[in-house]
VMD Tcl script that builds the backbone (N, CA, C; Angstrom):
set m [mol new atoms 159]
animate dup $m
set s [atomselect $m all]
$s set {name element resname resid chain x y z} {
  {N N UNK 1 A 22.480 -89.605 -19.483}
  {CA C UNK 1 A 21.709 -89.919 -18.291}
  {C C UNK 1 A 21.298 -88.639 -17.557}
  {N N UNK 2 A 22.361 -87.528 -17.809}
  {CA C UNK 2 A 22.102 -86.472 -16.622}
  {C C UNK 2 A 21.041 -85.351 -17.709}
  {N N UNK 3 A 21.011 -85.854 -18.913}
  {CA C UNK 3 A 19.785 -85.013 -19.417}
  {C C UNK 3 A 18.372 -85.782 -19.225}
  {N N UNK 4 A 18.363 -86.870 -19.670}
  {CA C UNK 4 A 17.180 -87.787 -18.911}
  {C C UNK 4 A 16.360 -87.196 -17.683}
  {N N UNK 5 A 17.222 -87.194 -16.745}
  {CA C UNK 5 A 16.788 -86.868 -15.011}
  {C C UNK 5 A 16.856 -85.384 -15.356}
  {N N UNK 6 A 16.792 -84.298 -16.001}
  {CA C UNK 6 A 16.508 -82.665 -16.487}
  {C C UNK 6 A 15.399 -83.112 -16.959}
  {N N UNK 7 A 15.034 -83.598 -17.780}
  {CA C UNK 7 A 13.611 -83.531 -19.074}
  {C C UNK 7 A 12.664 -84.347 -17.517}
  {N N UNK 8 A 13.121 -85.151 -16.933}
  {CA C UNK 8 A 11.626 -85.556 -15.840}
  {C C UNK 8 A 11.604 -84.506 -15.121}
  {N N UNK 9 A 12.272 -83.897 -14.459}
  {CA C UNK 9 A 12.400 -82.539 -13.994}
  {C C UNK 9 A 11.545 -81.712 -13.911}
  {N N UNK 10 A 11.408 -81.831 -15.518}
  {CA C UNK 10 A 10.659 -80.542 -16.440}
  {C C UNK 10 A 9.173 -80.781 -16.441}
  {N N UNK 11 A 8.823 -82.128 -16.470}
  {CA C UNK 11 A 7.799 -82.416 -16.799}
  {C C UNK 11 A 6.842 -82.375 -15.991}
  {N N UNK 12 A 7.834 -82.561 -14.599}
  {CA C UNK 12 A 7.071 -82.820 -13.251}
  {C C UNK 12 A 7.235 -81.349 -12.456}
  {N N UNK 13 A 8.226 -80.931 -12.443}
  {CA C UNK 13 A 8.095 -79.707 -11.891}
  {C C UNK 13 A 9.440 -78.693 -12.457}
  {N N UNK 14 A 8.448 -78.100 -13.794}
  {CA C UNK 14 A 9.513 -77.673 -14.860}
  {C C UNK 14 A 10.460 -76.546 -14.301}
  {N N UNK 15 A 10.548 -75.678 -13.311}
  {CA C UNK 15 A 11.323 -74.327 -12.870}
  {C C UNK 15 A 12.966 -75.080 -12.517}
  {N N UNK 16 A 12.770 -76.651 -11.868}
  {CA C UNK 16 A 13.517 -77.315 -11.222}
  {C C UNK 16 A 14.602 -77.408 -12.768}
  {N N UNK 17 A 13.606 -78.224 -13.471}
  {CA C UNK 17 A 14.369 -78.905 -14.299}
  {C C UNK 17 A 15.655 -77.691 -14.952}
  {N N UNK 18 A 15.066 -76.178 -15.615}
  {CA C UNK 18 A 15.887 -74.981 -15.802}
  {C C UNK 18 A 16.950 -74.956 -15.083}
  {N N UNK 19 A 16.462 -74.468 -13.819}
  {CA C UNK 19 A 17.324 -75.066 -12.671}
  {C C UNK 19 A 18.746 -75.460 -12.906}
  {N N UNK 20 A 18.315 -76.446 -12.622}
  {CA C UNK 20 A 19.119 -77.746 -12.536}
  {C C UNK 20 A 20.182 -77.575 -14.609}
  {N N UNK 21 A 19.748 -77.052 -15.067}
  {CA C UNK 21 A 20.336 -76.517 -16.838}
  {C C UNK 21 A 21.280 -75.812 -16.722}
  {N N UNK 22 A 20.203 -74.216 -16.147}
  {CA C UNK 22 A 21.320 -73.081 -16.033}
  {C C UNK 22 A 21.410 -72.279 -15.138}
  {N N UNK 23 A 20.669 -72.969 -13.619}
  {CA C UNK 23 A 20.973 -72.049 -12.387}
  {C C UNK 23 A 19.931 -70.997 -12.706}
  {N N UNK 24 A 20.109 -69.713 -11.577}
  {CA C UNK 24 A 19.243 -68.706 -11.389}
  {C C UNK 24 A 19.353 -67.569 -11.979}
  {N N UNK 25 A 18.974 -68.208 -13.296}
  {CA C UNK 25 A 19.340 -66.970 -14.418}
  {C C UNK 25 A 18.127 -66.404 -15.346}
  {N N UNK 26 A 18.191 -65.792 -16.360}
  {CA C UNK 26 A 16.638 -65.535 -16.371}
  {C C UNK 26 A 16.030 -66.635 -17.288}
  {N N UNK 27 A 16.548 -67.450 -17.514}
  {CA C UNK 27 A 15.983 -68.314 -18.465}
  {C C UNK 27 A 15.169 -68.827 -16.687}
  {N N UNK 28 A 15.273 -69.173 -15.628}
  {CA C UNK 28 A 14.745 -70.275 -14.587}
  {C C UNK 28 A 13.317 -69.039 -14.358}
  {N N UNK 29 A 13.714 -67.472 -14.285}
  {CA C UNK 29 A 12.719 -66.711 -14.239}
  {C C UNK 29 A 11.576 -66.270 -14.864}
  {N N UNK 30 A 12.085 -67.029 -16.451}
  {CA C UNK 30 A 10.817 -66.769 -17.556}
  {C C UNK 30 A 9.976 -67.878 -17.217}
  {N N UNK 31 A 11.011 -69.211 -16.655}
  {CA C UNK 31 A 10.160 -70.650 -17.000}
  {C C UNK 31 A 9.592 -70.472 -15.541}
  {N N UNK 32 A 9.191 -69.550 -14.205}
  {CA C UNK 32 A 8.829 -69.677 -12.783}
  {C C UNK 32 A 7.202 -68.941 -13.871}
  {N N UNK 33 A 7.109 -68.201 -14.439}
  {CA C UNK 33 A 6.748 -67.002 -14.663}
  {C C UNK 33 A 5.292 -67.888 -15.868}
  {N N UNK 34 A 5.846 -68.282 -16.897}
  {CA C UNK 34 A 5.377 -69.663 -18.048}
  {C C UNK 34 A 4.792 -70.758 -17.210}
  {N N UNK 35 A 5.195 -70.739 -16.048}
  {CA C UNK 35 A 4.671 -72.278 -15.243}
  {C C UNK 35 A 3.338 -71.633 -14.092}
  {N N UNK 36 A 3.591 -70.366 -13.904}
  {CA C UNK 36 A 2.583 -69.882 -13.170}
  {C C UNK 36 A 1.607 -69.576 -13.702}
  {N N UNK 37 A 1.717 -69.061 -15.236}
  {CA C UNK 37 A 0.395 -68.808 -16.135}
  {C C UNK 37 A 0.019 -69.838 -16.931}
  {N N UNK 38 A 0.766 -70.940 -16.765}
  {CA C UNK 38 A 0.265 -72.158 -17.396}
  {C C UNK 38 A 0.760 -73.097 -17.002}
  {N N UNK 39 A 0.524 -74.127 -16.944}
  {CA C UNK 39 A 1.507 -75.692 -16.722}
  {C C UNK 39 A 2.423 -76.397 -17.633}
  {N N UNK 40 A 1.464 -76.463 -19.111}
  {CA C UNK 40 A 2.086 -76.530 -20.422}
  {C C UNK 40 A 3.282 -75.526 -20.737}
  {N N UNK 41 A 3.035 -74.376 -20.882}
  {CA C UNK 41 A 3.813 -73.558 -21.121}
  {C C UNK 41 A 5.322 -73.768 -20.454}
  {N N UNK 42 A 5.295 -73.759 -19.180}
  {CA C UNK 42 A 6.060 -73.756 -18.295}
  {C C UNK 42 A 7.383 -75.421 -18.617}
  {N N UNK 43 A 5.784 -75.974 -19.611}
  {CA C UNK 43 A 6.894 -77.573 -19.294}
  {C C UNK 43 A 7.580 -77.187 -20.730}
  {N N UNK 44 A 6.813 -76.849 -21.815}
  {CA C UNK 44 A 7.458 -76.664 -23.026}
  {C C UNK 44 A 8.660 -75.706 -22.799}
  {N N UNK 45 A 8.860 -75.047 -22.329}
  {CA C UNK 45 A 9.369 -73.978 -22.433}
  {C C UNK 45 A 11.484 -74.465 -21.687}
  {N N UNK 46 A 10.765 -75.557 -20.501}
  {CA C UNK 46 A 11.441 -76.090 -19.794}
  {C C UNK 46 A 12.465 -77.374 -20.491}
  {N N UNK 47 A 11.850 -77.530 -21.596}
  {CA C UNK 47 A 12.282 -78.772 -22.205}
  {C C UNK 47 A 13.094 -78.121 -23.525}
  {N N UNK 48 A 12.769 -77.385 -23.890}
  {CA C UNK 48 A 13.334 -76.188 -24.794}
  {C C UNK 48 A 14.790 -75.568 -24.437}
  {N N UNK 49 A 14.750 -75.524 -23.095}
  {CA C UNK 49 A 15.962 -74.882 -22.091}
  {C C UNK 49 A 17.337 -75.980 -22.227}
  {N N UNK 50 A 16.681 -77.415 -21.768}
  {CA C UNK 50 A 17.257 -78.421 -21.561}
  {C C UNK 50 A 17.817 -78.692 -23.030}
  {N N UNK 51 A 17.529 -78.773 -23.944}
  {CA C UNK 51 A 17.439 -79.778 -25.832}
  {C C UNK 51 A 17.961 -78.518 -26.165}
  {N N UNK 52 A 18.336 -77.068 -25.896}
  {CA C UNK 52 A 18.962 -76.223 -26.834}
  {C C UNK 52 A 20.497 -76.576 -26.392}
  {N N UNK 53 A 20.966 -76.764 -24.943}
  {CA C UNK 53 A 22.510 -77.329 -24.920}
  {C C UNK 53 A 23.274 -77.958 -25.899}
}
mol reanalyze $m
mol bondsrecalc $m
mol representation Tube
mol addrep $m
């Protein structure tokens, strides 16, 4: 359930979803960074973060 509510996270506002994974680490700084130069990027990248646990 508590990965469920990460992956909507991601989708909707992916920096959160990292976040909410692994805190303010640089994985949340690549995906602030991926979400600013793209939207896609930012969500793939975000969902990637979440599904490698």
């Amino acid at each position: 359930m508590g990965d469920l509510i990460r992956i909507l996270c991601a989708i909707f506002l992916p920096p959160l979803g990292v976040f909410l994974q692994v805190g303010l680490g640089k994985d949340f700084w690549i995906n602030i960074l991926l979400t600013l130069l793209g939207y896609l990027p930012g969500i793939i990248h975000a969902v990637w973060v979440i599904a490698r646990k």
